[in-house]
Biopython code that builds the backbone (N, CA, C, O; Angstrom):
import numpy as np
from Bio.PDB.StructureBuilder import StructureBuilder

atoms = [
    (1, "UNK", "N", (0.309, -19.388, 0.587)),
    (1, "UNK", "CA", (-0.096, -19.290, -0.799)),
    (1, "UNK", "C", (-1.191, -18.238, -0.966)),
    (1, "UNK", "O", (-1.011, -17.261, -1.692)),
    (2, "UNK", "N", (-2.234, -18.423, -0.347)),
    (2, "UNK", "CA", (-3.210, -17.369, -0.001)),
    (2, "UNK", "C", (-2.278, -15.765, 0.038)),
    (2, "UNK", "O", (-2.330, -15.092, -0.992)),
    (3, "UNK", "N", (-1.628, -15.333, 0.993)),
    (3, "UNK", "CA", (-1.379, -13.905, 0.646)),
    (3, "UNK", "C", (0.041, -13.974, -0.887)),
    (3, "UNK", "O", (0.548, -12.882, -1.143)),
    (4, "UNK", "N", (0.342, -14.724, -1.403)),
    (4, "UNK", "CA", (0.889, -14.366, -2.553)),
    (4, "UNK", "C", (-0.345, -14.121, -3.786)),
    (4, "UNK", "O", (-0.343, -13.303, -4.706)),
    (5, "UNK", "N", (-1.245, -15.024, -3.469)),
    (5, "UNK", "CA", (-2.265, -14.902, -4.256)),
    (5, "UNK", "C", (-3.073, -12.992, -3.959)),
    (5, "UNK", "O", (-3.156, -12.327, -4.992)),
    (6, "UNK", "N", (-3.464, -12.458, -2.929)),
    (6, "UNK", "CA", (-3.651, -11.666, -2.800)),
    (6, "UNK", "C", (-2.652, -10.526, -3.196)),
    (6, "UNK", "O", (-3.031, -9.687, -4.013)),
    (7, "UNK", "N", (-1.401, -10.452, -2.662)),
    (7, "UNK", "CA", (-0.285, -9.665, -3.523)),
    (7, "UNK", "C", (0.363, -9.431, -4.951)),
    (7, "UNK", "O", (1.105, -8.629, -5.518)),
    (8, "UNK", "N", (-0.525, -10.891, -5.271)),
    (8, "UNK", "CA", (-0.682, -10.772, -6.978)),
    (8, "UNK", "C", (-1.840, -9.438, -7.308)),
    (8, "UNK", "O", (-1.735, -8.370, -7.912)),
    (9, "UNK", "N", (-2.973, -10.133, -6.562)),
    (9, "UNK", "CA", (-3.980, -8.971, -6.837)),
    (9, "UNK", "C", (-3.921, -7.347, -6.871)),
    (9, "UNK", "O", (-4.358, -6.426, -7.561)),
    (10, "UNK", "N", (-3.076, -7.557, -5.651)),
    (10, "UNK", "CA", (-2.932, -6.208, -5.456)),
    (10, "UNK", "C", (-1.946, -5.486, -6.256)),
    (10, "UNK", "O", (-1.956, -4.300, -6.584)),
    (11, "UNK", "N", (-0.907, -6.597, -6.571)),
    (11, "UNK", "CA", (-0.024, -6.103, -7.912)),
    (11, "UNK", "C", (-0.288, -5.264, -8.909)),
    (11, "UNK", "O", (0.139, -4.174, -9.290)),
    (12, "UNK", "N", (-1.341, -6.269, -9.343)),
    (12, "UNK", "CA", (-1.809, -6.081, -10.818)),
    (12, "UNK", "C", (-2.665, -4.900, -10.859)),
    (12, "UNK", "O", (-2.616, -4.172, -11.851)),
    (13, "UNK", "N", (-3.602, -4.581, -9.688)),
    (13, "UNK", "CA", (-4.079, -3.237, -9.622)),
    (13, "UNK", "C", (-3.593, -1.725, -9.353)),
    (13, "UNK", "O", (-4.228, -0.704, -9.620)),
    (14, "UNK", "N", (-2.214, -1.829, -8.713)),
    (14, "UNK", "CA", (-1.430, -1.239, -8.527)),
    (14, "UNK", "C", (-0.903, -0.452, -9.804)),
    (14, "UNK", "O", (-0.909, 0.757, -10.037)),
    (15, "UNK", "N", (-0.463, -1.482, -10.525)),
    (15, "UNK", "CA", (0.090, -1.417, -11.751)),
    (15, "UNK", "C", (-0.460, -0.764, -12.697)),
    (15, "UNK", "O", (-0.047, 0.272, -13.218)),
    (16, "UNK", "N", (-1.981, -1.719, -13.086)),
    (16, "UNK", "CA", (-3.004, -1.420, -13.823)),
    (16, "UNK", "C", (-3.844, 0.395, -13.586)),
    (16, "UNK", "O", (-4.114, 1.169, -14.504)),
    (17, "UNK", "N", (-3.995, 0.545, -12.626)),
    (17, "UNK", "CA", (-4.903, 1.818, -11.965)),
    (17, "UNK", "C", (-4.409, 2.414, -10.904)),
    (17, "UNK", "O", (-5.083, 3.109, -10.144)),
    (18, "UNK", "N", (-3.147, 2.171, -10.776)),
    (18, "UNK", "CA", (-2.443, 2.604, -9.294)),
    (18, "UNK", "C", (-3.141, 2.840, -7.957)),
    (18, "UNK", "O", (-2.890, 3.860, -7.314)),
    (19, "UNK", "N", (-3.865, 2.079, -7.594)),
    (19, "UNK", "CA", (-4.435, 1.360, -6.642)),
    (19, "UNK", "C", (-4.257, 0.215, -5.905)),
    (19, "UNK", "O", (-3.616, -0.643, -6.512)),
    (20, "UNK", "N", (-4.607, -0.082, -4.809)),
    (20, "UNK", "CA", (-4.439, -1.249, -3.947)),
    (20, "UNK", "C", (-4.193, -1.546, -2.610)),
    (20, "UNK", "O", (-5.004, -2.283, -2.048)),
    (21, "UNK", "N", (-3.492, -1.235, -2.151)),
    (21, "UNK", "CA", (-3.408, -1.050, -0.508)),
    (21, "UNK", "C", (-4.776, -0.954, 0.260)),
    (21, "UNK", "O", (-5.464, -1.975, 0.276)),
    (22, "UNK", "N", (-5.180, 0.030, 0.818)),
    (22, "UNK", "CA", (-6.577, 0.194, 1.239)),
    (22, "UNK", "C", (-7.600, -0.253, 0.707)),
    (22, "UNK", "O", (-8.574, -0.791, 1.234)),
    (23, "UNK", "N", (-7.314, 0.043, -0.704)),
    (23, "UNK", "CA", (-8.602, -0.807, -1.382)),
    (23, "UNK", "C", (-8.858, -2.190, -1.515)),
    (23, "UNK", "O", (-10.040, -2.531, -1.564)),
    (24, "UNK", "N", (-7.899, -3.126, -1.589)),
    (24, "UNK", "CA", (-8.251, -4.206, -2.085)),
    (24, "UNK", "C", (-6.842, -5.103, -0.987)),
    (24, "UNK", "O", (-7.018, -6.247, -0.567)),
    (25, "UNK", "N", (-5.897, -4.515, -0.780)),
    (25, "UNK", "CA", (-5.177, -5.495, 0.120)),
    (25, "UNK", "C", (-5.911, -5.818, 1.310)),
    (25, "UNK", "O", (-6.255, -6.909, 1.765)),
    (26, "UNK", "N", (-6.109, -4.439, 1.790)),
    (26, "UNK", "CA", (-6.311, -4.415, 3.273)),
    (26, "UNK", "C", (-7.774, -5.349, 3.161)),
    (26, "UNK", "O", (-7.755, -6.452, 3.708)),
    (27, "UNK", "N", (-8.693, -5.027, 2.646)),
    (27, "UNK", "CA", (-9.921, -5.916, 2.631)),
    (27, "UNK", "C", (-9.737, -7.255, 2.399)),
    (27, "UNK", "O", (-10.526, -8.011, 2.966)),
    (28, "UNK", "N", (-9.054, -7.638, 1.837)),
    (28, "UNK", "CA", (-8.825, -9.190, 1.433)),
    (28, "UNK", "C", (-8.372, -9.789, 2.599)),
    (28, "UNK", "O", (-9.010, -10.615, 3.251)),
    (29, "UNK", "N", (-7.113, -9.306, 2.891)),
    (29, "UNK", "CA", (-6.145, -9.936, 4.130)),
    (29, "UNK", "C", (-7.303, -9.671, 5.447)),
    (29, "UNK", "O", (-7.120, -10.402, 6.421)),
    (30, "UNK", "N", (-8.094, -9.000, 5.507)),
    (30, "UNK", "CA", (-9.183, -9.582, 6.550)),
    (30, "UNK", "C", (-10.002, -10.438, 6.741)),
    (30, "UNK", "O", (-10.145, -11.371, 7.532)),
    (31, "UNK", "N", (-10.808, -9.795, 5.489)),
    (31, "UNK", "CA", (-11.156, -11.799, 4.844)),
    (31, "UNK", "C", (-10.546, -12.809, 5.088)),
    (31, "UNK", "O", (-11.093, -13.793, 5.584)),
    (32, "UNK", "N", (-9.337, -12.758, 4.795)),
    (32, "UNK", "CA", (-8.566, -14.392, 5.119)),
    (32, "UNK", "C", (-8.291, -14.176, 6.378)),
    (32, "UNK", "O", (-7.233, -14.796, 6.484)),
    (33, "UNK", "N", (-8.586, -13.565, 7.779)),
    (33, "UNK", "CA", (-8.401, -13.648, 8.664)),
    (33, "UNK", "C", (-7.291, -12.782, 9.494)),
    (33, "UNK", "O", (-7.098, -12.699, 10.707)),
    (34, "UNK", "N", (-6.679, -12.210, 8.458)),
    (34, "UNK", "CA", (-5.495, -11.104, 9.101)),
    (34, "UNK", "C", (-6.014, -9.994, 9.806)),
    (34, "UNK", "O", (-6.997, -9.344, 9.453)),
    (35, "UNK", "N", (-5.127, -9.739, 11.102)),
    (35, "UNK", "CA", (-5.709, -8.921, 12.063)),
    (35, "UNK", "C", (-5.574, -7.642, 11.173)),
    (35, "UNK", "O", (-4.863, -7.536, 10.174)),
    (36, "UNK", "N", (-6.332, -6.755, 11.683)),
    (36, "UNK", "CA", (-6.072, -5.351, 10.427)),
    (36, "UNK", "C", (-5.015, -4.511, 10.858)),
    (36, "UNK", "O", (-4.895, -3.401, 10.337)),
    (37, "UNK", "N", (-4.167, -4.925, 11.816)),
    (37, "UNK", "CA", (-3.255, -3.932, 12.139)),
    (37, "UNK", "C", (-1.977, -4.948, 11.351)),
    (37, "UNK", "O", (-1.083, -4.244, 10.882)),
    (38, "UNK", "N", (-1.846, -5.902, 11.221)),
    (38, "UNK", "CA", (-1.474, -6.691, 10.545)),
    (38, "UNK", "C", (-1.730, -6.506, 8.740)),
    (38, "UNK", "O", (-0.840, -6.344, 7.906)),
    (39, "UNK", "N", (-2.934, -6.573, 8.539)),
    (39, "UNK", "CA", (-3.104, -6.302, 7.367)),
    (39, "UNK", "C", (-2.348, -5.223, 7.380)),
    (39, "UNK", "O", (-1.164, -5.519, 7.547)),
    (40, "UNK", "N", (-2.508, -4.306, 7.293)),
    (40, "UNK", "CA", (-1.699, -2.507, 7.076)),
    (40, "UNK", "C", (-0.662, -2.598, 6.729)),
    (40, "UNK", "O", (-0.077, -2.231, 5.709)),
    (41, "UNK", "N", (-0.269, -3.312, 7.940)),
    (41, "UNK", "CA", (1.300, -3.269, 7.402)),
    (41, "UNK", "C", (1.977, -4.003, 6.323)),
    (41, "UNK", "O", (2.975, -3.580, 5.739)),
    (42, "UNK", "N", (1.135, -5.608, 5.978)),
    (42, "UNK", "CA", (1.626, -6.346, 5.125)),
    (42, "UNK", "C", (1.225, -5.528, 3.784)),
    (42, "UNK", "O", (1.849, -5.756, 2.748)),
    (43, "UNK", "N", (0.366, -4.744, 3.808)),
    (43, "UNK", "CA", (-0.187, -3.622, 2.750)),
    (43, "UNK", "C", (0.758, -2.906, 2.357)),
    (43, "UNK", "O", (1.110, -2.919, 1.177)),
    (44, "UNK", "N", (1.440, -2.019, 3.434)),
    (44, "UNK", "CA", (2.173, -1.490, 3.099)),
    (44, "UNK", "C", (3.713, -1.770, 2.767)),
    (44, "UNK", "O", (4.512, -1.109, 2.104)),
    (45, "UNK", "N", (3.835, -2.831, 3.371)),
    (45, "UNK", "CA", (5.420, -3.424, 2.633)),
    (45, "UNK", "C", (5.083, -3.890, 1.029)),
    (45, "UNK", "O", (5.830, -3.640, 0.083)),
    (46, "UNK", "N", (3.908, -4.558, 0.945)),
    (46, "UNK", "CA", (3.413, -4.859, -0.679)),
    (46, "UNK", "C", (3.202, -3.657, -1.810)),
    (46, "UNK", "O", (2.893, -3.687, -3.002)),
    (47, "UNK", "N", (3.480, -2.708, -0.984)),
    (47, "UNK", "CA", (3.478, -1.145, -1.752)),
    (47, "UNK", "C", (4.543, -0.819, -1.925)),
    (47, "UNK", "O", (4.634, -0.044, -2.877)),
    (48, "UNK", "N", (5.500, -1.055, -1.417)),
    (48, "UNK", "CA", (7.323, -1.050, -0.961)),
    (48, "UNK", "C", (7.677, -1.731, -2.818)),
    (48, "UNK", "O", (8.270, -1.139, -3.719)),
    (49, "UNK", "N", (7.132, -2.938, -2.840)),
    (49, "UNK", "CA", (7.805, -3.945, -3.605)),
    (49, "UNK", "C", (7.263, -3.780, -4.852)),
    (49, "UNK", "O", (7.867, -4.256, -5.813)),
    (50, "UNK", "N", (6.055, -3.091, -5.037)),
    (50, "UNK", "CA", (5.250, -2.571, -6.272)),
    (50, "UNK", "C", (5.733, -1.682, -6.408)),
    (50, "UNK", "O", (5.808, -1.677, -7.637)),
    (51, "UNK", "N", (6.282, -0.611, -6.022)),
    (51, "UNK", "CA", (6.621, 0.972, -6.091)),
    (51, "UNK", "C", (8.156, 0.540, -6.595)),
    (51, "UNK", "O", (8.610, 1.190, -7.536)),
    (52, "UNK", "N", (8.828, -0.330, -6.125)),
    (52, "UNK", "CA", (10.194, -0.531, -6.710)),
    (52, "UNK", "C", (10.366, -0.585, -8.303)),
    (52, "UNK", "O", (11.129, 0.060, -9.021)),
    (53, "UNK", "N", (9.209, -1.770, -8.697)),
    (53, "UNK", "CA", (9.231, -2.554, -9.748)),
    (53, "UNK", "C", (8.387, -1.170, -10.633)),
    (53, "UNK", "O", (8.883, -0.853, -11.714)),
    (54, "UNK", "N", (7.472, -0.602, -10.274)),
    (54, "UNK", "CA", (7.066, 0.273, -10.769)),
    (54, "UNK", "C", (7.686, 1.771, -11.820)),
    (54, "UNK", "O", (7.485, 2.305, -12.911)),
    (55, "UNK", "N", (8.742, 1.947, -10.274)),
    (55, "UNK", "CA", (9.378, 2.815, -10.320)),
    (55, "UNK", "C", (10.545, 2.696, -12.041)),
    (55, "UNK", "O", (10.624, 3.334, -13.092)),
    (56, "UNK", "N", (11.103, 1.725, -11.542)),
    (56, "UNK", "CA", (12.413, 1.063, -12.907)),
    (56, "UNK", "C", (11.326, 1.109, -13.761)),
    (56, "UNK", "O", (11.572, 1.832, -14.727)),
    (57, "UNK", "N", (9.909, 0.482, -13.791)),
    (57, "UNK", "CA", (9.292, 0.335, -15.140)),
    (57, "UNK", "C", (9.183, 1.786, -16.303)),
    (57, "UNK", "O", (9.424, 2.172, -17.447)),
    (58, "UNK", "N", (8.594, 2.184, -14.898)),
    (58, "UNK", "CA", (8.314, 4.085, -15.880)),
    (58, "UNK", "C", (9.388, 4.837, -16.028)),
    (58, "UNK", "O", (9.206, 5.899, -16.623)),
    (59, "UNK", "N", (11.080, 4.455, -15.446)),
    (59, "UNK", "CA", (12.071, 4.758, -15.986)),
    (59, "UNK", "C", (12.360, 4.681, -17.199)),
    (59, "UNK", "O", (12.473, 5.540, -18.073)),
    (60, "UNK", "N", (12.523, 3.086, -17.193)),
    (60, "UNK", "CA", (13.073, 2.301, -18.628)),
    (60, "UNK", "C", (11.519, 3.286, -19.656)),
    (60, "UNK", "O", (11.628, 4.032, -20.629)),
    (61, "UNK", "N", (10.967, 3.098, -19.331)),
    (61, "UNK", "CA", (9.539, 3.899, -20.548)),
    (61, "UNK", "C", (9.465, 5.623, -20.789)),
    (61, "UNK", "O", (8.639, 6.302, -21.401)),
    (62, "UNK", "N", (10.507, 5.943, -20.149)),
    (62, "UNK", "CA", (10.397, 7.134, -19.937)),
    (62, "UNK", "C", (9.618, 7.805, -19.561)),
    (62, "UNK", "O", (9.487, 8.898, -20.112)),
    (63, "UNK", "N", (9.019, 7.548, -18.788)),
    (63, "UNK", "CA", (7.800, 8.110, -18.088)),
    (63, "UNK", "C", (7.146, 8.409, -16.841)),
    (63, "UNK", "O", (5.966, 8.409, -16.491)),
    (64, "UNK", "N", (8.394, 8.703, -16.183)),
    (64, "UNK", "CA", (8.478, 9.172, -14.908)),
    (64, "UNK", "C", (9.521, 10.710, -14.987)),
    (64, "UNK", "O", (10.712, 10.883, -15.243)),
    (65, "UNK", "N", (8.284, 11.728, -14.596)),
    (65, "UNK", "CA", (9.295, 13.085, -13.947)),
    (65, "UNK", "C", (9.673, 12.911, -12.767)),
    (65, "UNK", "O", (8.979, 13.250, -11.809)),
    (66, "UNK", "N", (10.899, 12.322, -12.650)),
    (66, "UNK", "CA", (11.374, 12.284, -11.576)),
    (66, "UNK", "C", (11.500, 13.396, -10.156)),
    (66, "UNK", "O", (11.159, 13.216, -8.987)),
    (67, "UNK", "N", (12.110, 14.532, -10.807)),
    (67, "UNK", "CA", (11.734, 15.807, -9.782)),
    (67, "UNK", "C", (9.894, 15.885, -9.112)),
    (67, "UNK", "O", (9.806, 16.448, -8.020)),
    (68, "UNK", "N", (9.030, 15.547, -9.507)),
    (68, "UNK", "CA", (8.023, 15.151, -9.645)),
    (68, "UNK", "C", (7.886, 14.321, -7.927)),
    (68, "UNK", "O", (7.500, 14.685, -6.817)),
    (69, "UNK", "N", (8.356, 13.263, -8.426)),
    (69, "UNK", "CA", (7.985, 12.227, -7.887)),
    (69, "UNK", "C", (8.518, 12.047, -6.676)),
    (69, "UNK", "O", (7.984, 11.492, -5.716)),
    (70, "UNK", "N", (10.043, 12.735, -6.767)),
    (70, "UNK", "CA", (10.358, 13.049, -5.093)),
    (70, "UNK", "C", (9.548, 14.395, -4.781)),
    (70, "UNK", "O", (8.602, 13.781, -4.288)),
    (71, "UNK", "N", (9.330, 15.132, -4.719)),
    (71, "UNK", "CA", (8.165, 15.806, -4.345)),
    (71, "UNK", "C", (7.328, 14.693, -3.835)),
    (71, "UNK", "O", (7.725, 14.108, -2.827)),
    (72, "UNK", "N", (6.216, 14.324, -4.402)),
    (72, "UNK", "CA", (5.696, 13.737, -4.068)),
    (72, "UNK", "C", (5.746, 12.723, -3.003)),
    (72, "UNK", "O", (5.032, 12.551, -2.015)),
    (73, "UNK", "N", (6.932, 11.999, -3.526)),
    (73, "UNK", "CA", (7.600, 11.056, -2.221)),
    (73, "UNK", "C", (7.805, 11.935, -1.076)),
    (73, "UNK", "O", (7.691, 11.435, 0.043)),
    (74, "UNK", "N", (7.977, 12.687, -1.145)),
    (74, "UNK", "CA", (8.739, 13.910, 0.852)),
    (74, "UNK", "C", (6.816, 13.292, 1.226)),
    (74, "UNK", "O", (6.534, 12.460, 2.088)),
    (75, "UNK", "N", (5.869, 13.947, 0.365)),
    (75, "UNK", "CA", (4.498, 14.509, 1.009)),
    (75, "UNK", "C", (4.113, 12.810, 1.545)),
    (75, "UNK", "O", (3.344, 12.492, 2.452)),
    (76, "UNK", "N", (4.849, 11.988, 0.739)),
    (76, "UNK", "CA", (4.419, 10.718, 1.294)),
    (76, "UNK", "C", (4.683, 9.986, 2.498)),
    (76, "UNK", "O", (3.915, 9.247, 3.114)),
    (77, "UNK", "N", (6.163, 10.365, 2.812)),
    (77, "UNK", "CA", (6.484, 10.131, 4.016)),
    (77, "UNK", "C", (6.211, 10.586, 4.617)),
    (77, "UNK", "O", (5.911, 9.843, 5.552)),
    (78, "UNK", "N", (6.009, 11.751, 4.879)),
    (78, "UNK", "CA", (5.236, 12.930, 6.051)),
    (78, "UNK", "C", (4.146, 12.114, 6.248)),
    (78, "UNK", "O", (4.108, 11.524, 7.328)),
    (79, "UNK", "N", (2.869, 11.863, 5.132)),
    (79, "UNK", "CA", (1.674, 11.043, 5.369)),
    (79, "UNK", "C", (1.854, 10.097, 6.041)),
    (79, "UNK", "O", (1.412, 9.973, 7.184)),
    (80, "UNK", "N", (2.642, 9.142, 5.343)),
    (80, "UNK", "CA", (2.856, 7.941, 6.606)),
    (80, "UNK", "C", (3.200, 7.806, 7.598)),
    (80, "UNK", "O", (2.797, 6.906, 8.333)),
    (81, "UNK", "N", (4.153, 8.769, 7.947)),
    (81, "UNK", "CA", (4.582, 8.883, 9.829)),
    (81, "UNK", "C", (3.167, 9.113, 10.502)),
    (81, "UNK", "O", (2.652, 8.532, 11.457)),
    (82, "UNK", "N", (2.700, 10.144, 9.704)),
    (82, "UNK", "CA", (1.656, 11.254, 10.721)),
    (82, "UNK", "C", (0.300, 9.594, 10.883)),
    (82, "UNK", "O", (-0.340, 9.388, 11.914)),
    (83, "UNK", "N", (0.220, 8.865, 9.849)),
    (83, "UNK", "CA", (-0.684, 8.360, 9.596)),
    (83, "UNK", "C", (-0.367, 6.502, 10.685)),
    (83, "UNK", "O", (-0.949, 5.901, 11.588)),
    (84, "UNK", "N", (0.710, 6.322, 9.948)),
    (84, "UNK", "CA", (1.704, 5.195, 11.667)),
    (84, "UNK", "C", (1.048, 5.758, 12.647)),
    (84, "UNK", "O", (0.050, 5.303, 13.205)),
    (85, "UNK", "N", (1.658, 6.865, 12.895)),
    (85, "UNK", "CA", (1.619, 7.559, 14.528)),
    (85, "UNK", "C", (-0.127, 7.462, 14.698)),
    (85, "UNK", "O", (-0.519, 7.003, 15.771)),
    (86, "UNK", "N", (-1.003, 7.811, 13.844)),
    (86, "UNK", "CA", (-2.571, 7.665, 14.373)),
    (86, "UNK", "C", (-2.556, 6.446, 14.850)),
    (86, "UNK", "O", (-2.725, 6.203, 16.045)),
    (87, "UNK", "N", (-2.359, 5.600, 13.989)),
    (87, "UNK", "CA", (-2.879, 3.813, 13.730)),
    (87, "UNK", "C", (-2.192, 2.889, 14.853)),
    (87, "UNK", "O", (-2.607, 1.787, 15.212)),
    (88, "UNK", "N", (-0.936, 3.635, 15.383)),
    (88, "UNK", "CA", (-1.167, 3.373, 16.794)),
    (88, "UNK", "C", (-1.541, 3.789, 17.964)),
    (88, "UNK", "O", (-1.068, 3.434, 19.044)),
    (89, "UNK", "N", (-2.487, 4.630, 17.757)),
    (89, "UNK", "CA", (-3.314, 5.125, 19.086)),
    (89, "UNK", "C", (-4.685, 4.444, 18.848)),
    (89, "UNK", "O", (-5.453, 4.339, 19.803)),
    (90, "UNK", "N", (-4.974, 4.058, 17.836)),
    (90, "UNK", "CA", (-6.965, 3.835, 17.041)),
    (90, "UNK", "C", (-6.680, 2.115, 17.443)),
    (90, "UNK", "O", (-5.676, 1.439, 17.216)),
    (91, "UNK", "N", (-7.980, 1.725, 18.124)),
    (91, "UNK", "CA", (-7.920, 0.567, 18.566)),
    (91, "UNK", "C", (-8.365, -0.356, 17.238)),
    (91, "UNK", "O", (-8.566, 0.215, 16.166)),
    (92, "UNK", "N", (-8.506, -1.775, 17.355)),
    (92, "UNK", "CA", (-8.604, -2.130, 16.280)),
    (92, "UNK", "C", (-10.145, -1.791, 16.249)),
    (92, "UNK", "O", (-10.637, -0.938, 15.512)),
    (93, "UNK", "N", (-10.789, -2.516, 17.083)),
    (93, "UNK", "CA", (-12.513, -2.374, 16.934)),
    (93, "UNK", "C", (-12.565, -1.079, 15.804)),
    (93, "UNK", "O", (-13.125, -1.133, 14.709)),
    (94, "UNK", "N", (-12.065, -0.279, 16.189)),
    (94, "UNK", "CA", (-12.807, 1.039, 15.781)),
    (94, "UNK", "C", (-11.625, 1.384, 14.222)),
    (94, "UNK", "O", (-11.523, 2.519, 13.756)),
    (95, "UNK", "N", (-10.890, 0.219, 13.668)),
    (95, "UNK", "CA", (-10.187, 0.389, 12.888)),
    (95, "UNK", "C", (-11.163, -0.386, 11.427)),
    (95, "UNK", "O", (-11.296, -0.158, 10.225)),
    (96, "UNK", "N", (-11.716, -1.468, 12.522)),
    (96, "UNK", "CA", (-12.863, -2.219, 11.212)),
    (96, "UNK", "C", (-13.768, -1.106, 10.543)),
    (96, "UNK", "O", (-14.048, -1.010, 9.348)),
    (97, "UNK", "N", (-14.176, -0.257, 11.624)),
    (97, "UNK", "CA", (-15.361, 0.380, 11.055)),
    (97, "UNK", "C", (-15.217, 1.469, 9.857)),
    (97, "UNK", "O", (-16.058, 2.048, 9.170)),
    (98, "UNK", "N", (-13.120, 1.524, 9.917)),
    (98, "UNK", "CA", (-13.035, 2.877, 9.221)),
    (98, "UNK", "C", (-13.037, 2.054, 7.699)),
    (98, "UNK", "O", (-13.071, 2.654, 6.625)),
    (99, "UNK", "N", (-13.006, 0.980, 7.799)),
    (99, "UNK", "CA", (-12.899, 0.046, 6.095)),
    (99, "UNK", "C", (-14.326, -0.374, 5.773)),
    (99, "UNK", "O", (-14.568, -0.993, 4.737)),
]
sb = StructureBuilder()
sb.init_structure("model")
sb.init_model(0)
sb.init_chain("A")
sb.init_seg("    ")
for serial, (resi, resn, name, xyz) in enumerate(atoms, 1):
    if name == "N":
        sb.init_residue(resn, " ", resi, " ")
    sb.init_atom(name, np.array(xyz, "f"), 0.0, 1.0, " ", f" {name:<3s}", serial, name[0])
structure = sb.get_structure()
């Protein structure tokens, strides 16, 4: 119940200010005890499921340039491999200190 409650949070900020992951998932889910390599990832699948719902929203509203946004999406995946590939070399100790 606890991380639906947090994935609400992070929902709604997502949504609201397009924010959340780093900011407010990842910190929470430590708080409640989630390892942070753990957190990350549950971060980032909760970005998966916001970005879906997101995505259809600013369709239906017309308000997504799509050409745009895949652009954007390529630079995103590039980020995340390159950024995976760090986060498994960075131990955790030294993963607390970067939050």
């Amino acid at each position: 119940m606890e991380l639906v409650f947090i994935g609400l949070l992070a929902g709604f900020f997502a949504g609201f200010f397009g924010v959340g992951g780093g900011m407010i998932t990842v910190p929470l889910l430590l708080y409640a005890g989630v390892p942070i390599k753990f957190a990350i990832g549950i971060s980032s699948m909760q970005m998966v499921f916001s970005s879906i719902y997101g995505t259809f929203r600013n369709i239906k509203n017309k308000m997504l340039d799509v050409k745009s946004g895949y652009l954007f999406g390529i630079g995103g995946i590039a980020g995340s491999f390159i950024g995976g590939m760090i986060l498994d070399r960075i131990d955790s100790k030294y993963l607390g200190y970067l939050f």
